[in-house]
Rosetta silent file (secondary structure, phi, psi, omega in degrees, C-alpha in Angstrom):
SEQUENCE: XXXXXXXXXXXXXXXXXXXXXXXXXXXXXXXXXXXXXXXXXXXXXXXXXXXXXXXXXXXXXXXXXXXXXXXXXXXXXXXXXXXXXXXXXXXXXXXXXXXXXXXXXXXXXXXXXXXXXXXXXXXXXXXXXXXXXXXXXXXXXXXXXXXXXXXXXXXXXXXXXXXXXXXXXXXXXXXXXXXXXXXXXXXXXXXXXXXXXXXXXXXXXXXXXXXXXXXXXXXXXXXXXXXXXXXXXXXXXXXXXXXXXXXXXXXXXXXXXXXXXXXXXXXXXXXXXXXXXXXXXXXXXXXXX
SCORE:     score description
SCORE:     0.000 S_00000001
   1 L     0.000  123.890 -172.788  133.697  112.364   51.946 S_00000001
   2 L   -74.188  165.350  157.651  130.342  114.478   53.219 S_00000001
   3 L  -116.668  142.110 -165.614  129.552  113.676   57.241 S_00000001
   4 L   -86.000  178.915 -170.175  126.477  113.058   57.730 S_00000001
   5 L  -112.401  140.075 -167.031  124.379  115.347   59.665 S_00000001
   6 L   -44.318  151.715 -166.886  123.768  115.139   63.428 S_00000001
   7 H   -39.249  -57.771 -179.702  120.323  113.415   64.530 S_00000001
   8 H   -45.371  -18.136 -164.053  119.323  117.097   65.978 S_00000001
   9 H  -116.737    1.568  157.438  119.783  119.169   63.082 S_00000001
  10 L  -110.375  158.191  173.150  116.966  117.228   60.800 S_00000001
  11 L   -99.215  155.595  157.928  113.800  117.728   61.510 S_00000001
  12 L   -33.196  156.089  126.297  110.684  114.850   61.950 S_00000001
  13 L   -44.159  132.578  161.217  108.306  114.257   59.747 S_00000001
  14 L    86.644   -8.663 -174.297  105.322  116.724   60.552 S_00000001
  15 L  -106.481  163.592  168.580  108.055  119.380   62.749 S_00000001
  16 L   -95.190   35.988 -154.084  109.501  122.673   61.767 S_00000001
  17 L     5.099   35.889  175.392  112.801  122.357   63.117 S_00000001
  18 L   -94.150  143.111 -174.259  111.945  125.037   65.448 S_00000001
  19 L   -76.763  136.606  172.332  113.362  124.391   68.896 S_00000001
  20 L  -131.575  120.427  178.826  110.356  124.970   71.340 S_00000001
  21 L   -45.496  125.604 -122.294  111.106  126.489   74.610 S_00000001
  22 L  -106.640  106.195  172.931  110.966  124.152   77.731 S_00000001
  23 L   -31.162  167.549 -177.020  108.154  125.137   80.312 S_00000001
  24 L  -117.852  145.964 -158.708  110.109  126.548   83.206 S_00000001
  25 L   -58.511  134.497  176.366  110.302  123.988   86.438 S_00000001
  26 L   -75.782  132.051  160.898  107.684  124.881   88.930 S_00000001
  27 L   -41.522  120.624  156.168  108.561  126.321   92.428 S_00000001
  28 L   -97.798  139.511 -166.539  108.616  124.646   94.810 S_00000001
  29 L   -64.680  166.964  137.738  106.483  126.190   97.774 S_00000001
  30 H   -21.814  -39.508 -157.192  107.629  126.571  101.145 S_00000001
  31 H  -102.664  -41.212  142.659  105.190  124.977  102.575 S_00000001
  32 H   -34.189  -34.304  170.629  106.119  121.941  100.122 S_00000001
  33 H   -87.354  -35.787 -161.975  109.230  121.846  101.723 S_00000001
  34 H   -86.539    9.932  151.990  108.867  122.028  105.045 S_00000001
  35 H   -69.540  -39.356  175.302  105.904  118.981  104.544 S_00000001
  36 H   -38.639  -48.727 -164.141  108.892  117.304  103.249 S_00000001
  37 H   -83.374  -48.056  155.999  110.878  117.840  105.796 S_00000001
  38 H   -25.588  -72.590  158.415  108.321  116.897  108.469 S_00000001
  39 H   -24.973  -46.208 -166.132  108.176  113.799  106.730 S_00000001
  40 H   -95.629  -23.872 -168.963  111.473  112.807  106.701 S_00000001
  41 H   -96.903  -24.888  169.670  111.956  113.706  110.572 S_00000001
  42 H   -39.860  -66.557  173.610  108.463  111.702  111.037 S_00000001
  43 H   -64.337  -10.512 -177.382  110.297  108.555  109.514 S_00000001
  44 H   -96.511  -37.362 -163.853  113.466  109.016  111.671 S_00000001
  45 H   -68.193  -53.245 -168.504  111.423  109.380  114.526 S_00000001
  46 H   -55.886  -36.288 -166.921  109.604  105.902  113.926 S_00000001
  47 H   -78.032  -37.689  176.871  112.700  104.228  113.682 S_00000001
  48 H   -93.972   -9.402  169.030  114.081  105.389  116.833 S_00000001
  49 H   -64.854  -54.571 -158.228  110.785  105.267  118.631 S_00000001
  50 L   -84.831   -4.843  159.304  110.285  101.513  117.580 S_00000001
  51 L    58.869   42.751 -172.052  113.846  100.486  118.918 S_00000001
  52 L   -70.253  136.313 -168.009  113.844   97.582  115.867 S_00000001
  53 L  -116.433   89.953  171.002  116.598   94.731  116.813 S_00000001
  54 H   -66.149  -45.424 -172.156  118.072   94.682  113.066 S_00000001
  55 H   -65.824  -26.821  159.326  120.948   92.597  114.217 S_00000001
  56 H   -51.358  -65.839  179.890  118.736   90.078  116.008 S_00000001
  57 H   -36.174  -51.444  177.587  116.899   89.877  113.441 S_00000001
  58 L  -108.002   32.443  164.600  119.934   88.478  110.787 S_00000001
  59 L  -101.163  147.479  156.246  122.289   86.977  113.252 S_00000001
  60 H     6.604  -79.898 -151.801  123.109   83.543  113.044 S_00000001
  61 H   -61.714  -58.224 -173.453  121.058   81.968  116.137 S_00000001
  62 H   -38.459  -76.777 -175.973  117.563   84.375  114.577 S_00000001
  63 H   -32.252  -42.828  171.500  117.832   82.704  111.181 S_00000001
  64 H   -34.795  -68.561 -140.145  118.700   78.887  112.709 S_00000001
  65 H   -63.110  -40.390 -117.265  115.342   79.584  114.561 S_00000001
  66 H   -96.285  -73.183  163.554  113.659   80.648  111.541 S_00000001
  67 H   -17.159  -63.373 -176.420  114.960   78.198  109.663 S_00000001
  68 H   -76.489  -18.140 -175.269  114.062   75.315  111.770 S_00000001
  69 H   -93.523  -53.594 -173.892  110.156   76.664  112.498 S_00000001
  70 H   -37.551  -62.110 -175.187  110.342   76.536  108.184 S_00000001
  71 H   -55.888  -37.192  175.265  111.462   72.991  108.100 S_00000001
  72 H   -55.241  -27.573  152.278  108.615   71.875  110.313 S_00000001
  73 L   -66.705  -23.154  175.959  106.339   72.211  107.603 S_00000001
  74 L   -90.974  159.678   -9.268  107.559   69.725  105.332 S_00000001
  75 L   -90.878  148.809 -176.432  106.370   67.499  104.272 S_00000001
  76 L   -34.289 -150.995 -154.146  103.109   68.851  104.096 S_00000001
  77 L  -136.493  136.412  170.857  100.172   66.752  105.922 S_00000001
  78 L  -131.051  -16.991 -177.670   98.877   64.908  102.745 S_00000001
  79 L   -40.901  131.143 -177.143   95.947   62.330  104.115 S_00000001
  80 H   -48.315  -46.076 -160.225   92.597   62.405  102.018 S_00000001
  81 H   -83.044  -17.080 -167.175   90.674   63.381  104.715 S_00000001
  82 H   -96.759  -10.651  167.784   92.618   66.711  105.739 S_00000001
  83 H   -53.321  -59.100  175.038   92.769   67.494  101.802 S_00000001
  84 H   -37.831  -43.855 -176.402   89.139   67.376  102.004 S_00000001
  85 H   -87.139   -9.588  170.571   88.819   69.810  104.916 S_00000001
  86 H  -120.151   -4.726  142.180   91.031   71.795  103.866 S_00000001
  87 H   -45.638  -59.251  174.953   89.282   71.857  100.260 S_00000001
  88 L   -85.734   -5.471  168.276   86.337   72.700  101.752 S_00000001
  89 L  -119.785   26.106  150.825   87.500   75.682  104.154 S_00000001
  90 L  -114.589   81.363  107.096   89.290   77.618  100.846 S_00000001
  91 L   -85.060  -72.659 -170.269   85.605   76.606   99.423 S_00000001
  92 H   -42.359  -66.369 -165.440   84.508   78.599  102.496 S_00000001
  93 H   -54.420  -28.311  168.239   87.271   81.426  102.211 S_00000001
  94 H   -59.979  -63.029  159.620   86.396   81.560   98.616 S_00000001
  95 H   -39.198  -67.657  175.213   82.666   82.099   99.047 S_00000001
  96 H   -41.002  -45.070 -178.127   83.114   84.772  101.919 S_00000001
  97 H   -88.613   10.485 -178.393   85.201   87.063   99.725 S_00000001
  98 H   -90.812  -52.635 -156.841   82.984   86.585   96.471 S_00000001
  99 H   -65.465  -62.713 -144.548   79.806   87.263   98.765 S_00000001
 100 H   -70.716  -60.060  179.932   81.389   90.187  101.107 S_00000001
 101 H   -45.872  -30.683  167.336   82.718   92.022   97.725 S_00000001
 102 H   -71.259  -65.300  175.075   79.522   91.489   95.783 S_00000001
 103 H   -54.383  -30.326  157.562   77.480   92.793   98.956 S_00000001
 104 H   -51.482  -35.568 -159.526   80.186   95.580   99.422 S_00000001
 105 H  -109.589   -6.613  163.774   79.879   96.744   96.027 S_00000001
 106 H   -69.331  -39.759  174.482   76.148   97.188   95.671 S_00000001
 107 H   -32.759  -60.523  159.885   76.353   99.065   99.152 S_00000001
 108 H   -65.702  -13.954 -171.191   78.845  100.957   98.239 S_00000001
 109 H   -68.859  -43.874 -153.774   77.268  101.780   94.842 S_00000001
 110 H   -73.564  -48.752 -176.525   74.222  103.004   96.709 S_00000001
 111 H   -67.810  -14.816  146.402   75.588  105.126   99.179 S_00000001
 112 H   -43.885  -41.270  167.284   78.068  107.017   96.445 S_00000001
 113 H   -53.467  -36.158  163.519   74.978  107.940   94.504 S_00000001
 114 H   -69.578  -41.845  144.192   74.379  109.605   97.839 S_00000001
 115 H  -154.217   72.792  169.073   77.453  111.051   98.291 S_00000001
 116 L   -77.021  152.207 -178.601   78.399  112.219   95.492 S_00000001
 117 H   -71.803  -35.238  163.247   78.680  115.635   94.330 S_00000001
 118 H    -6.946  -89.400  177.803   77.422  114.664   90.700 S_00000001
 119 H   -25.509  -99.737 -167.585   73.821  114.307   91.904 S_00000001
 120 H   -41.264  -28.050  144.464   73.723  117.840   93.452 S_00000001
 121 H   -15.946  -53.081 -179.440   75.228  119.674   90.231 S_00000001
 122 H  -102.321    1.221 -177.965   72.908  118.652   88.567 S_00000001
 123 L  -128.638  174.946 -178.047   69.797  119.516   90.325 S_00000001
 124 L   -87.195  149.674 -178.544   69.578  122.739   92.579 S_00000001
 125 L   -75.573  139.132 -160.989   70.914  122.199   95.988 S_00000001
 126 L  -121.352  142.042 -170.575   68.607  121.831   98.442 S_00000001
 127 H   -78.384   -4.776 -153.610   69.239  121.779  102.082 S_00000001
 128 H   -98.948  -27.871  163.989   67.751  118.100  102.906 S_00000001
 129 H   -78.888   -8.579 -169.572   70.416  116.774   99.872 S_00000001
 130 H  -102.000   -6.392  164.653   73.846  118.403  101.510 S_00000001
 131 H   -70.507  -62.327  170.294   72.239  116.972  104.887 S_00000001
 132 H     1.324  -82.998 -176.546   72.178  113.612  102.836 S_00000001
 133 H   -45.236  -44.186 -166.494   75.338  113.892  101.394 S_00000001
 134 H   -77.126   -0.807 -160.545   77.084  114.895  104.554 S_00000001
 135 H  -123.210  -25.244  170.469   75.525  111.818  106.270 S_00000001
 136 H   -65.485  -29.881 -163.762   76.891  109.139  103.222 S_00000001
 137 H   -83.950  -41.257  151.486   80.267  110.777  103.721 S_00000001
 138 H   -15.549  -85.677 -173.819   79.946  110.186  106.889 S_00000001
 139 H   -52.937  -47.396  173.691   79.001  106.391  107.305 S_00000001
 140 H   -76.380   14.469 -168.836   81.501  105.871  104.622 S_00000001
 141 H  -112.124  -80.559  140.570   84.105  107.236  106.247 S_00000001
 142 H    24.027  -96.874  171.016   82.899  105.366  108.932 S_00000001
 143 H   -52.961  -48.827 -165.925   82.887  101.817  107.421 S_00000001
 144 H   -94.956  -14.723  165.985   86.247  101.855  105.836 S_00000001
 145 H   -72.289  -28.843  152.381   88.181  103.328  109.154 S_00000001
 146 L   -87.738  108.849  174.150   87.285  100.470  111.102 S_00000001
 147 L   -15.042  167.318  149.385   89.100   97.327  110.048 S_00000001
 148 L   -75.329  -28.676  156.610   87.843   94.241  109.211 S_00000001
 149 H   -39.266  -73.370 -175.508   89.557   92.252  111.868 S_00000001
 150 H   -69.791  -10.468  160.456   87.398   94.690  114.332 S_00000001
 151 H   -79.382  -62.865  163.363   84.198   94.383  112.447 S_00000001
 152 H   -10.508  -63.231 -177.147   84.708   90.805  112.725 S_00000001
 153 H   -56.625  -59.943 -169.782   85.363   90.701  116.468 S_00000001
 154 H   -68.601  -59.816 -172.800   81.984   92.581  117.316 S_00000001
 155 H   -72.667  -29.163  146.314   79.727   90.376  115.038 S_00000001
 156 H   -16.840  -40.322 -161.390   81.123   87.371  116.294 S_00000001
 157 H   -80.504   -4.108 -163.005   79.837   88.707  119.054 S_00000001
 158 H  -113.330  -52.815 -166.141   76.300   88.860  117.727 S_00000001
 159 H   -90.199  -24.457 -164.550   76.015   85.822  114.853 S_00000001
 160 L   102.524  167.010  165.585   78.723   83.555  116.557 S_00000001
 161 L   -65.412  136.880  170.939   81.957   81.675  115.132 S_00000001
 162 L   120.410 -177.361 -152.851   81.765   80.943  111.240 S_00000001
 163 H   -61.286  -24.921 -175.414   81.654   82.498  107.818 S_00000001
 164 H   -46.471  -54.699 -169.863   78.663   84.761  108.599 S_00000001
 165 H   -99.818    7.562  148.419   80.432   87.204  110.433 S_00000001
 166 H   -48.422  -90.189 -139.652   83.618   86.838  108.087 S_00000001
 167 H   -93.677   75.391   12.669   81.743   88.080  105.212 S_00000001
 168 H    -5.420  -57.705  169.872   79.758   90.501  106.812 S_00000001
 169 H   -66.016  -25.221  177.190   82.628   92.261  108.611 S_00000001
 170 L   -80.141  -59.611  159.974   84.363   92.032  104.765 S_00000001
 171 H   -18.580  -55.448 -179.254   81.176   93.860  103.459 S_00000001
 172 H   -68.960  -20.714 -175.502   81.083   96.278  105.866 S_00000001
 173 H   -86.517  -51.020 -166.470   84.582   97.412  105.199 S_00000001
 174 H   -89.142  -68.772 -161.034   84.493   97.104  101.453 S_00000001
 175 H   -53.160  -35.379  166.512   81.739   98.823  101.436 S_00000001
 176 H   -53.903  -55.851  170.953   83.542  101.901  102.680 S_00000001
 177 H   -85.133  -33.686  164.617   86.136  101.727  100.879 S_00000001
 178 H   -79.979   16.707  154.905   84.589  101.108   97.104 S_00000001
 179 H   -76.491  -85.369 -169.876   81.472  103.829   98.417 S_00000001
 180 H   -28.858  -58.927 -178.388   84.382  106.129   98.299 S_00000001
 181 H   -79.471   -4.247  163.546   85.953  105.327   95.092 S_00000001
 182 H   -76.135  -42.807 -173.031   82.644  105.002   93.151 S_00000001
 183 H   -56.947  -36.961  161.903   81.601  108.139   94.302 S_00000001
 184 H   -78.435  -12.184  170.704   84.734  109.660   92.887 S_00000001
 185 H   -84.626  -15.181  167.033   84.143  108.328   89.687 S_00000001
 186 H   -81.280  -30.131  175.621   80.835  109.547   89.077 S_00000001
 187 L   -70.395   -7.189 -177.263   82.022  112.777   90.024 S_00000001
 188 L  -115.229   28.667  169.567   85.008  112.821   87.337 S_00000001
 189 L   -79.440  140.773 -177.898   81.887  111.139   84.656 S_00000001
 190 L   -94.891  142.303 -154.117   81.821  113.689   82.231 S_00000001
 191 H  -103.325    8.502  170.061   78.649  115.593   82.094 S_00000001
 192 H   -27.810  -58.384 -157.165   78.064  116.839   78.538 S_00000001
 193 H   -78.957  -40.184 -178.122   75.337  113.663   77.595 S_00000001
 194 H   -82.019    0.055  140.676   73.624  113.757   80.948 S_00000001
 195 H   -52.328  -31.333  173.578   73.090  117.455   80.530 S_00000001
 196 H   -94.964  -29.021  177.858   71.603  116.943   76.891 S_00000001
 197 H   -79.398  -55.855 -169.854   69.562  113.925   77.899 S_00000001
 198 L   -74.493    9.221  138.470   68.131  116.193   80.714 S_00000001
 199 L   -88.868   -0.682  160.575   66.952  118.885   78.551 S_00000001
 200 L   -53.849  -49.123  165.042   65.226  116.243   76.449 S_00000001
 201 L   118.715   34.457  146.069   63.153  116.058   79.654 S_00000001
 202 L   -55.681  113.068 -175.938   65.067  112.523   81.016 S_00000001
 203 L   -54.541 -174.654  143.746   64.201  111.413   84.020 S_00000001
 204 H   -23.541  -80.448 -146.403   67.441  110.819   87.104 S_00000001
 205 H   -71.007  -30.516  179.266   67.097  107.261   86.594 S_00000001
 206 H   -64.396  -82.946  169.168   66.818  107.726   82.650 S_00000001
 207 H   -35.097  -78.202  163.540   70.201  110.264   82.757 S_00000001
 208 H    -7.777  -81.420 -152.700   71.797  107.465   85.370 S_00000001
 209 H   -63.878  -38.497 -170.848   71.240  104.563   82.924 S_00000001
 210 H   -96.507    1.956 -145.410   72.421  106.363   79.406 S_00000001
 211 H  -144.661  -79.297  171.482   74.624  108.794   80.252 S_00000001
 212 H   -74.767  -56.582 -179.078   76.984  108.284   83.418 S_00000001
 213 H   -48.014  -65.233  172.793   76.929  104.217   84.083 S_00000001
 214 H   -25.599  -65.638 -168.335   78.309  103.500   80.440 S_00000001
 215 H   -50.303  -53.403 -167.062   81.150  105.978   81.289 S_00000001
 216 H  -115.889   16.941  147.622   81.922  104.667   84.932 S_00000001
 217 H   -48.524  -66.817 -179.362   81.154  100.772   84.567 S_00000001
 218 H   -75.928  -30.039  176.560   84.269   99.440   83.438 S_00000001
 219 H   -46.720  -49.539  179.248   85.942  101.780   86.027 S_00000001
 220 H   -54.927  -38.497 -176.558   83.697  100.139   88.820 S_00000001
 221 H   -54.697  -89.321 -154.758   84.575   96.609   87.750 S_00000001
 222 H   -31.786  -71.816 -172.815   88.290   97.253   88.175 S_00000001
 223 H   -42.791  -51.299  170.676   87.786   98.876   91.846 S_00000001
 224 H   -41.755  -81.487 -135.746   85.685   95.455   92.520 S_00000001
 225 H   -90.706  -20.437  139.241   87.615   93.090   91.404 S_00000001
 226 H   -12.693  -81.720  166.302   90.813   95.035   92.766 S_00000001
 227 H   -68.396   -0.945  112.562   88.957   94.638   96.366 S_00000001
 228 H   -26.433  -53.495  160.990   88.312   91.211   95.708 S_00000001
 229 H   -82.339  -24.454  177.691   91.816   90.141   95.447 S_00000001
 230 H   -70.941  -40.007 -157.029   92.684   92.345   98.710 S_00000001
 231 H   -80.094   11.083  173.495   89.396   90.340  100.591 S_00000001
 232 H   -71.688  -54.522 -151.610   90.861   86.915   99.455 S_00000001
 233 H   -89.466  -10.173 -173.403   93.873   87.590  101.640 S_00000001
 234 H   -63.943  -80.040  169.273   91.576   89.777  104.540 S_00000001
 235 H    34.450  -82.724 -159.481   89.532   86.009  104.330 S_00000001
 236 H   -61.889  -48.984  178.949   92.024   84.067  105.442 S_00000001
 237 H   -55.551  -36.906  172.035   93.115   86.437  108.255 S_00000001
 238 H   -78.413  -15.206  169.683   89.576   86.841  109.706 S_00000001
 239 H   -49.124  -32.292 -170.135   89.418   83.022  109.724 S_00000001
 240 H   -78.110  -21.685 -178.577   91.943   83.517  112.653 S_00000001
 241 L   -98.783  -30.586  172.191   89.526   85.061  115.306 S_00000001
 242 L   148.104   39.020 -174.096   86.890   82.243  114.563 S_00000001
 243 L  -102.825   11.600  175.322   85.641   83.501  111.214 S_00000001
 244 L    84.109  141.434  137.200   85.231   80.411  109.024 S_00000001
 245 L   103.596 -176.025  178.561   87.505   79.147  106.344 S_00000001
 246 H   -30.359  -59.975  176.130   91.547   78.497  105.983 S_00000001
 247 H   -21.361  -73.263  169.674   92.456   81.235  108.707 S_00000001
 248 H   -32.615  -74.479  178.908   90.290   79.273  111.056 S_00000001
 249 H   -28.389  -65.720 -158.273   92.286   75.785  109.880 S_00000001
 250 H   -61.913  -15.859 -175.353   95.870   77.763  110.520 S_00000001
 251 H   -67.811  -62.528 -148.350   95.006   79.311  114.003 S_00000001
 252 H   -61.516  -17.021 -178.058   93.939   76.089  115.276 S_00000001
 253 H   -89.035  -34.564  155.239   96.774   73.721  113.784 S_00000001
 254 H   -73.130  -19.089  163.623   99.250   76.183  114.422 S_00000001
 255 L   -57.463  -24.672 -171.766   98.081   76.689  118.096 S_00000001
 256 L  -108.904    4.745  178.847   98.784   72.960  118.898 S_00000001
 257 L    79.533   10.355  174.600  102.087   72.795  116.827 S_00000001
 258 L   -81.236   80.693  166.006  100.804   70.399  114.040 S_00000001
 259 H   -41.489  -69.383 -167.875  103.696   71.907  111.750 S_00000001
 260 H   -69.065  -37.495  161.448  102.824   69.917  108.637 S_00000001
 261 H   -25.946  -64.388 -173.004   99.005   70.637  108.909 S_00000001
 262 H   -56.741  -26.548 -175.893   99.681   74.084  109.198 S_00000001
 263 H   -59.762  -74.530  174.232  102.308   73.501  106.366 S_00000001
 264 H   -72.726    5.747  156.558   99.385   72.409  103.998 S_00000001
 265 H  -108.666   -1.740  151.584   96.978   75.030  104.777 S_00000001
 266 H   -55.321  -48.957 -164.996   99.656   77.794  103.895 S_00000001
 267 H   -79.823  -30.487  173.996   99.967   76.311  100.528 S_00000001
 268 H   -69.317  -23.803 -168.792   96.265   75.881  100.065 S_00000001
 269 H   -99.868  -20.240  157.444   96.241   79.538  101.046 S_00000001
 270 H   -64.495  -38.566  173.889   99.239   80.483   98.560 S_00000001
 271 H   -71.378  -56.474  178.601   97.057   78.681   96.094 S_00000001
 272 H   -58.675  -47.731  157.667   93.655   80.155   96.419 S_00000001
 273 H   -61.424  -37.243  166.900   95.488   83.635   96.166 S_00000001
 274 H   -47.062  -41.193  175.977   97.164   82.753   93.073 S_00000001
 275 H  -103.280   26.008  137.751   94.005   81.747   91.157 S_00000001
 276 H   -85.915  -45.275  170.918   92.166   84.372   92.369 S_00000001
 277 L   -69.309    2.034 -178.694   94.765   87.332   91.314 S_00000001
 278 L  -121.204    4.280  159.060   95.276   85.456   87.802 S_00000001
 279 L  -113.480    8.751  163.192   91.689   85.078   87.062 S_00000001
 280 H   -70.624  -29.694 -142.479   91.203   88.575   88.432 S_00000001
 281 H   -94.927  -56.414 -173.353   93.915   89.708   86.295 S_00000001
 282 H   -51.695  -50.259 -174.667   92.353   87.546   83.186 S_00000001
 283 H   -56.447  -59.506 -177.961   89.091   89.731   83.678 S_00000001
 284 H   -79.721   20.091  167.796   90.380   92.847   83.202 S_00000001
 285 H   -89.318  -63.983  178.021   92.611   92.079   80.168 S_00000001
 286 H   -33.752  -44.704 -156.209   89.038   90.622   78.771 S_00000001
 287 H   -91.639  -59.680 -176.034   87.364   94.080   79.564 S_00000001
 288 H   -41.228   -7.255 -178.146   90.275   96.048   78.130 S_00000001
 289 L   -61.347    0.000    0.000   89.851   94.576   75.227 S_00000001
């Protein structure tokens, strides 16, 4: 009786049963370690800095309490008219984060065209573009280091309580942060076509439209609609300083203790995320297509 022969000693389809030597593991640097290590004493440090009461936290009495604040929501608050009202502020919450993301992402488109590196590559640098540049990186740096919660607070102070300065302070924010990541995406657009269209004698805006935007479109969705599902849940949270929408509903019903109110505008707010991440979700399966 033959034995058959071990997996290893035929070759694939398409191989030579030559063995091919294994790159050899890259060093690690010094300077790699001792970031490492920094790290790790960083994270020790927080822990003993922040004096965290684990055992409070899961004893007995902690949980009870926990418990017992939980139960106070059921059964939700069900009366037609607080359905309505609370229908109509995830209407609101809805609206702020469609509007602040849409106004966020033209912003950010424009100031990325600004400072991006792309742009200057392709033309000779000049000193009045790396003043530009240096002044986009800037703002957008800017925009996305201060929260939304604290953009919030200061236009309140200017437009008043409601959705304005919700979705305004979510703009301003968003805009910071998807300026940045469009900006990196034009810069990793590959630049072969818009190099050949611009010896054609194609204008910027010509080069722009045929050349990079095809390439960095569907990328751009995804970062949108990405920041879209985070400004759903920012929404609700700016709602809490006087900002319009669900948030608003949950400070004030949980400030007075109406447990099952507040009980049904969690779940309206558990809801409104859900069908926003699953028709966010829906989109980009559609575009991957």
């Amino acid at each position: 009786m033959g034995f058959a022969s071990r997996p290893h000693d035929a070759a694939a389809p398409g191989q030579t049963g030559v063995e091919l030597p294994l790159p050899p593991r890259p060093r690690r640097s010094l300077w790699t370690i001792l970031a490492l290590l920094a790290l790790a004493a960083l994270v020790v440090a927080s822990f003993v800095t922040l004096d965290l009461q684990w055992r409070d936290l899961f004893s007995a009495q902690g949980l009870g309490a926990m418990a017992q604040f939980v139960r106070g929501f059921f059964p939700p608050e069900t009366g037609p008219g607080f359905l309505q009202a609370t229908a109509r502020a995830a209407l609101e919450t809805l609206a702020m984060s469609l509007l602040g993301t849409a106004l966020a992402a033209v912003g950010g488109l424009a100031l990325a065209l600004l400072a991006s590196a792309a742009p200057m590559q392709a033309h000779r640098q000049r000193a009045w573009r790396t003043a530009l540049r240096g002044l986009a990186l800037a703002i957008l740096n800017l925009l996305r280091a201060v929260p939304e919660l604290i953009w919030a607070v200061l236009l309140l102070i200017a437009a008043g309580l409601g959705p304005m300065a919700g979705t305004l302070a979510l703009a301003l924010h968003t805009s910071g942060v998807l300026g940045r990541l469009f900006a990196q995406s034009l810069e990793s657009a590959a630049p072969e076509v818009a190099q050949a269209l611009r010896l054609r004698g194609a204008g910027a805006l010509q080069t722009f439209a045929w050349a990079t935007w095809p390439q960095i479109a569907p990328q751009l969705l995804s970062y949108t609609l990405y920041r879209w599902e985070n400004n759903i849940r920012a929404a609700t949270v700016l709602g809490i300083v006087g900002a319009g929408g669900l948030g608003q509903m949950l400070s004030y019903h949980l400030g007075l203790f109406h447990m099952r109110e507040t009980g049904t505008v969690l779940l309206a707010m558990l809801l409104l995320v859900a069908v926003v991440d699953g028709s966010s979700f829906a989109i980009r399966r559609v575009m991957a297509r």
